[in-house]
C-alpha positions in Angstrom: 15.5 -41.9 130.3 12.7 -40.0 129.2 13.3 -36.2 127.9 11.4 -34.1 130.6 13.4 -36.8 133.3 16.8 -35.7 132.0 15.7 -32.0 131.3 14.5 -31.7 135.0 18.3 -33.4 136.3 20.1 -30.7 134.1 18.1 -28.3 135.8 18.7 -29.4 139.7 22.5 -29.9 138.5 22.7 -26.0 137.2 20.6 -25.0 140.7 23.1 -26.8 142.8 26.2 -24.5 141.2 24.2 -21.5 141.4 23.5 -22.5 144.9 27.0 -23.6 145.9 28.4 -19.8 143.9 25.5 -18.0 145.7 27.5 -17.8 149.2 31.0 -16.2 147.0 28.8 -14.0 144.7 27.1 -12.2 147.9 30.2 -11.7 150.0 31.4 -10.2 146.5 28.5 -8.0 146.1 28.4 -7.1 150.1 32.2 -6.2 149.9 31.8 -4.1 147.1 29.0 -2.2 149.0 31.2 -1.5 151.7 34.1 -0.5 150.4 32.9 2.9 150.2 31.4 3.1 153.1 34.9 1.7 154.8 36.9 4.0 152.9 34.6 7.0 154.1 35.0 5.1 157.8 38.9 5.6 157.2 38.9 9.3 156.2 36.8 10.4 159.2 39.5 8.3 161.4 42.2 10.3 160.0 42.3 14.0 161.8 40.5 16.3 159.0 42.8 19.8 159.9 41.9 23.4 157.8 44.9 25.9 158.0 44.2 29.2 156.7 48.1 29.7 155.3 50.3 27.2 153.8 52.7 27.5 156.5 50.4 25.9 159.2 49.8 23.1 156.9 53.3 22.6 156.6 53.7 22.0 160.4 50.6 20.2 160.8 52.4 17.9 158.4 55.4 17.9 160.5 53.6 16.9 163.6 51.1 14.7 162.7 52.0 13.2 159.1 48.3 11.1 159.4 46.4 13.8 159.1 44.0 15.5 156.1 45.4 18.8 155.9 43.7 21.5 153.5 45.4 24.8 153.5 43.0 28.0 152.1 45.9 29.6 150.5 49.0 29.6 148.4 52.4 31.3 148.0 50.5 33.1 145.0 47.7 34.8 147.1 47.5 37.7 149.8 46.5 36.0 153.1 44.3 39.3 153.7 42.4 38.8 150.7 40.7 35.8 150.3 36.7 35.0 149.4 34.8 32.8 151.3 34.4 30.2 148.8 31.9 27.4 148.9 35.0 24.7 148.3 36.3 26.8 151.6 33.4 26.2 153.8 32.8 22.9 153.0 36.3 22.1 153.8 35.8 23.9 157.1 32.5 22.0 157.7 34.0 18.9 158.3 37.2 19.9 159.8 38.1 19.1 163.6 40.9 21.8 163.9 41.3 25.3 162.4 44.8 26.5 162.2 45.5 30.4 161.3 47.6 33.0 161.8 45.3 35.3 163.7 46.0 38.7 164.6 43.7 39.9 162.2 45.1 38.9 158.8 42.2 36.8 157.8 39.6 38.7 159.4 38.0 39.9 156.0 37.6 36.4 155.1 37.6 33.6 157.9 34.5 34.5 160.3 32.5 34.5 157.3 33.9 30.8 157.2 32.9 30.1 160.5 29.9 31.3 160.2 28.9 29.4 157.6 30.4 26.3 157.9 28.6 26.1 161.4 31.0 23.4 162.9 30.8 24.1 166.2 34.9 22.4 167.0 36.1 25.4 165.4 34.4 27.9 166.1 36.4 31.2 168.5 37.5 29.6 172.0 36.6 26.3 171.3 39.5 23.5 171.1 39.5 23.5 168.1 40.0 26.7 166.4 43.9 27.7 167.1 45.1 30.9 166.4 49.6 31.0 166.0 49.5 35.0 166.8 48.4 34.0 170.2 51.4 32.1 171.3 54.0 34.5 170.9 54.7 38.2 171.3 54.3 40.1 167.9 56.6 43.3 166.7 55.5 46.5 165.6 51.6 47.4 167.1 50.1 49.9 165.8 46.8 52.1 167.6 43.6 51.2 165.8 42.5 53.4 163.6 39.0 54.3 161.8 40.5 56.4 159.3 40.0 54.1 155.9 43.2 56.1 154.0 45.4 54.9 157.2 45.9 50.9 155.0 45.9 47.4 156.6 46.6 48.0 160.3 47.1 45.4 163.1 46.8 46.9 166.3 48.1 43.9 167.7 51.0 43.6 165.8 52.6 42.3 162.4 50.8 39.0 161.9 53.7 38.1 159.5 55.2 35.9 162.4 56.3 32.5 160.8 59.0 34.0 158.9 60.8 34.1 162.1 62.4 30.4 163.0 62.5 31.4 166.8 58.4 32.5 166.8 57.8 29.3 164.2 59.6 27.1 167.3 57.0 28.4 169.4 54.2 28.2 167.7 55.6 24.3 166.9 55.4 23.5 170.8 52.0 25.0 171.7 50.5 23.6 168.3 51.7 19.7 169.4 49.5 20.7 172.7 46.5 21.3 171.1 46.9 18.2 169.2 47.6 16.0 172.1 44.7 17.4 173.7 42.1 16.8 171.3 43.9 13.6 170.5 45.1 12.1 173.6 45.3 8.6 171.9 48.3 10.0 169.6 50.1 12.4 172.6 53.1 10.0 172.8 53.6 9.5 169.0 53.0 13.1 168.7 55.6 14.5 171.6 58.0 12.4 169.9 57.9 14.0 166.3 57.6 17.7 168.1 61.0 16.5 169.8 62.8 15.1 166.5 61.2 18.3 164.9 62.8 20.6 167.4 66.1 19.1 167.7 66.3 19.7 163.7 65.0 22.7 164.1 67.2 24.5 166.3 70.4 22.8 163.8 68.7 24.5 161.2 68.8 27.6 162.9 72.5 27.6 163.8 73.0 26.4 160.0 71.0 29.6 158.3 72.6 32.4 161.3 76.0 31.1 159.8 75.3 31.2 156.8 73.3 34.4 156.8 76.4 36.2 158.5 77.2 38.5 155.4 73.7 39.9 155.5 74.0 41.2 158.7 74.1 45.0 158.8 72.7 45.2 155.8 69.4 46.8 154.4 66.6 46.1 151.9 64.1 47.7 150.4 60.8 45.8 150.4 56.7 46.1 149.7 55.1 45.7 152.9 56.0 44.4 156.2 56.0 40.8 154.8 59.3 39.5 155.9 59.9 41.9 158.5 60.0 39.1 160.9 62.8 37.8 159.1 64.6 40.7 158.4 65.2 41.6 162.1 65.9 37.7 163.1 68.8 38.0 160.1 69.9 41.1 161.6 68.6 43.3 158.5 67.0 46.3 158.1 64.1 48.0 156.2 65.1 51.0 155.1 62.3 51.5 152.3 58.8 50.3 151.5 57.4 50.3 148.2 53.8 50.6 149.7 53.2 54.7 150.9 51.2 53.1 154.1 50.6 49.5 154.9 48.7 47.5 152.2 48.2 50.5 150.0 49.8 49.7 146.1 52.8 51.9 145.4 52.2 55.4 143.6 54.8 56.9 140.9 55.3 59.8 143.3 56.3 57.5 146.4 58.8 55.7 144.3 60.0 58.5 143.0 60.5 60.2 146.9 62.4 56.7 147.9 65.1 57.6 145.0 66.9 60.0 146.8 66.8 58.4 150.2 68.1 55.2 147.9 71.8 57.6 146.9 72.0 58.1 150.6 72.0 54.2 151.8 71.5 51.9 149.1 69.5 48.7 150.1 71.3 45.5 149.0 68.1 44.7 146.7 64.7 45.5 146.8 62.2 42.4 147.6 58.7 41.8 146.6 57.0 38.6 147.3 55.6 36.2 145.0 52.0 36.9 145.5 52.7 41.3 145.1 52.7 42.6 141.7 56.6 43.3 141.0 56.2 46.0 138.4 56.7 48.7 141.1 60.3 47.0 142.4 61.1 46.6 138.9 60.6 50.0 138.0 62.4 51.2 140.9 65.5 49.0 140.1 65.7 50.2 136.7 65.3 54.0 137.6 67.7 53.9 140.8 71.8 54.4 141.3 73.6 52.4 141.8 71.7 49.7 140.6 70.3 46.6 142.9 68.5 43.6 142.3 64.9 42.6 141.8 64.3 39.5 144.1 60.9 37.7 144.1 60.6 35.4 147.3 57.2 33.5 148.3 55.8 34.6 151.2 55.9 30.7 152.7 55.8 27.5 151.2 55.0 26.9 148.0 54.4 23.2 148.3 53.5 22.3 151.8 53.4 18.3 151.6 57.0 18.8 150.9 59.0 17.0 153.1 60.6 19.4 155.3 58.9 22.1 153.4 59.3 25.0 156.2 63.2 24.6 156.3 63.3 24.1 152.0 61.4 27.6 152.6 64.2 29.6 154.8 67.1 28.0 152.8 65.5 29.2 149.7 64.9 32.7 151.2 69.0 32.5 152.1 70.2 31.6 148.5 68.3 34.3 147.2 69.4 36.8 149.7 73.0 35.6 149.6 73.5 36.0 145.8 71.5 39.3 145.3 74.2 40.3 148.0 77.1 38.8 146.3 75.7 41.2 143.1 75.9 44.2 145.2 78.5 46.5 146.7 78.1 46.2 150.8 75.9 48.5 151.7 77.0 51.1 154.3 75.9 50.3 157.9 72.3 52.3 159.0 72.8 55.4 160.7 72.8 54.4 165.0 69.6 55.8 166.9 70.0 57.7 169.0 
């Protein structure tokens, strides 16, 4: 056989492989093309939520486990105080329900958001912007005010309102609502999981009240109106605030005014949370008789894809609570009002 005869058969032998591989080798090549673009497919499918505090993210989690869930804040930062980041509207951009507190505690920070995120699903009134404050009754209004050396005041009341189990129940049932309407597909999966998540909720509840029965009666000193919520659903009181008016950073002369009222009734501890600069409750432990303890709580949950996070949270707050008690005489009761 003559050389360009057998250099012409080697030839059509290597085409037919390349031809016969050529099917594999494109549906290789076409599959790696797509798997971004199926991976993208599968993150829009799943519900993309924004919560403004890690508390809503934590109960998002609880009722709808599928879901993205970005929360804006952490244990470590002051809910009013936040900057409209670009990582923060972009998040909001693409998001299909806005979970917040409301009642005015993001209001230096989240219609900025909206605004510039333009996503027109979350935007005030539409389904998808929900607001917690609006589905219960809040404590403690105060009148607006347009004096600026009056602090942070919320005429509609303390927006602190998921550090009260009962209010957190609440919010829980009108929250799996709005998710069943904007996701009627999921409304059977989801009533189930609000149902498993109440009947464990309202255990809970009876759990912490017994446990929490030798705090009743007693009070605390405290910076802000943070945990007043869960003060009054432990049956405690705040007798003292670090702060002299609401969001205002203590002063050497207020502490030094809460001394004597602190001979009179001493608190069982004094309280700052986690995100508040404790140097004013320190000093005030060291310079007070008789002496109390410092405790540091978080606000909310530190880690909100924690399984169970919210009721890790409260049990938390009760250990702390329980031992700073333990490590004080009882307290006198409060005075009765007359």
């Amino acid at each position: 056989m003559s050389w360009p005869l057998q250099q012409l058969l080697h030839r059509n032998h290597r085409l037919r492989h390349v031809l016969r591989a050529a099917p594999v080798m494109a549906m290789l090549i076409a599959a790696q093309a797509l798997a971004p673009a199926q991976a993208l497919a599968q993150e829009k499918v799943r519900p993309q939520v924004f919560t403004c505090e890690p508390e809503w993210a934590a109960l998002v989690l609880e009722l709808m486990p599928q879901a993205q869930v970005f929360w804006a804040t952490t244990a470590l930062q002051d809910p009013h105080h936040i900057e409209a980041r670009p990582a923060l509207i972009a998040q909001m951009r693409k998001a299909d329900l806005v979970v917040c507190t409301g009642a005015g505690i993001e209001e230096g920070w989240l219609p900025a958001l909206q605004q510039r995120a333009a996503n027109p699903k979350v935007q005030d009134g539409a389904l998808g912007m929900f607001y917690a404050a609006q589905t219960v009754t809040l404590i403690d209004p105060r009148a607006a005010t347009l004096n600026p050396f009056a602090g942070d005041i919320h005429p509609g009341g303390n927006p602190h309102l998921h550090a009260d189990p009962q209010r957190l129940a609440t919010v829980a049932r009108a929250l799996v609502q709005r998710l069943q309407q904007l996701w009627p597909a999921q409304a059977p999966e989801l009533a189930q999981r609000h149902a498993d998540f109440d009947r464990r909720w309202a255990s809970r509840m009876a759990s912490w009240r017994d446990r929490a029965r030798p705090l009743q009666g007693q009070t605390v000193a405290a910076q802000h109106s943070t945990f007043a919520y869960w003060w009054r659903w432990l049956g405690m009181q705040q007798t003292m605030d670090l702060e002299p008016k609401p969001g205002l950073p203590p002063t050497p002369s207020h502490l030094q005014s809460l001394l004597q009222g602190w001979k009179l009734q001493p608190p069982v501890a004094v309280v700052v949370a986690a995100h508040q600069d404790p140097r004013a409750g320190r000093w005030l432990v060291d310079h007070a008789q008789p002496r109390r303890p410092l405790v540091v709580m978080p606000a909310t949950v530190v880690e909100p894809s924690r399984p169970h996070a919210l009721e890790h949270w409260f049990d938390e707050m009760i250990d702390a609570l329980l031992k700073a008690a333990s490590a004080s005489p009882t307290s006198p009761a409060p005075p009765a009002k007359g």
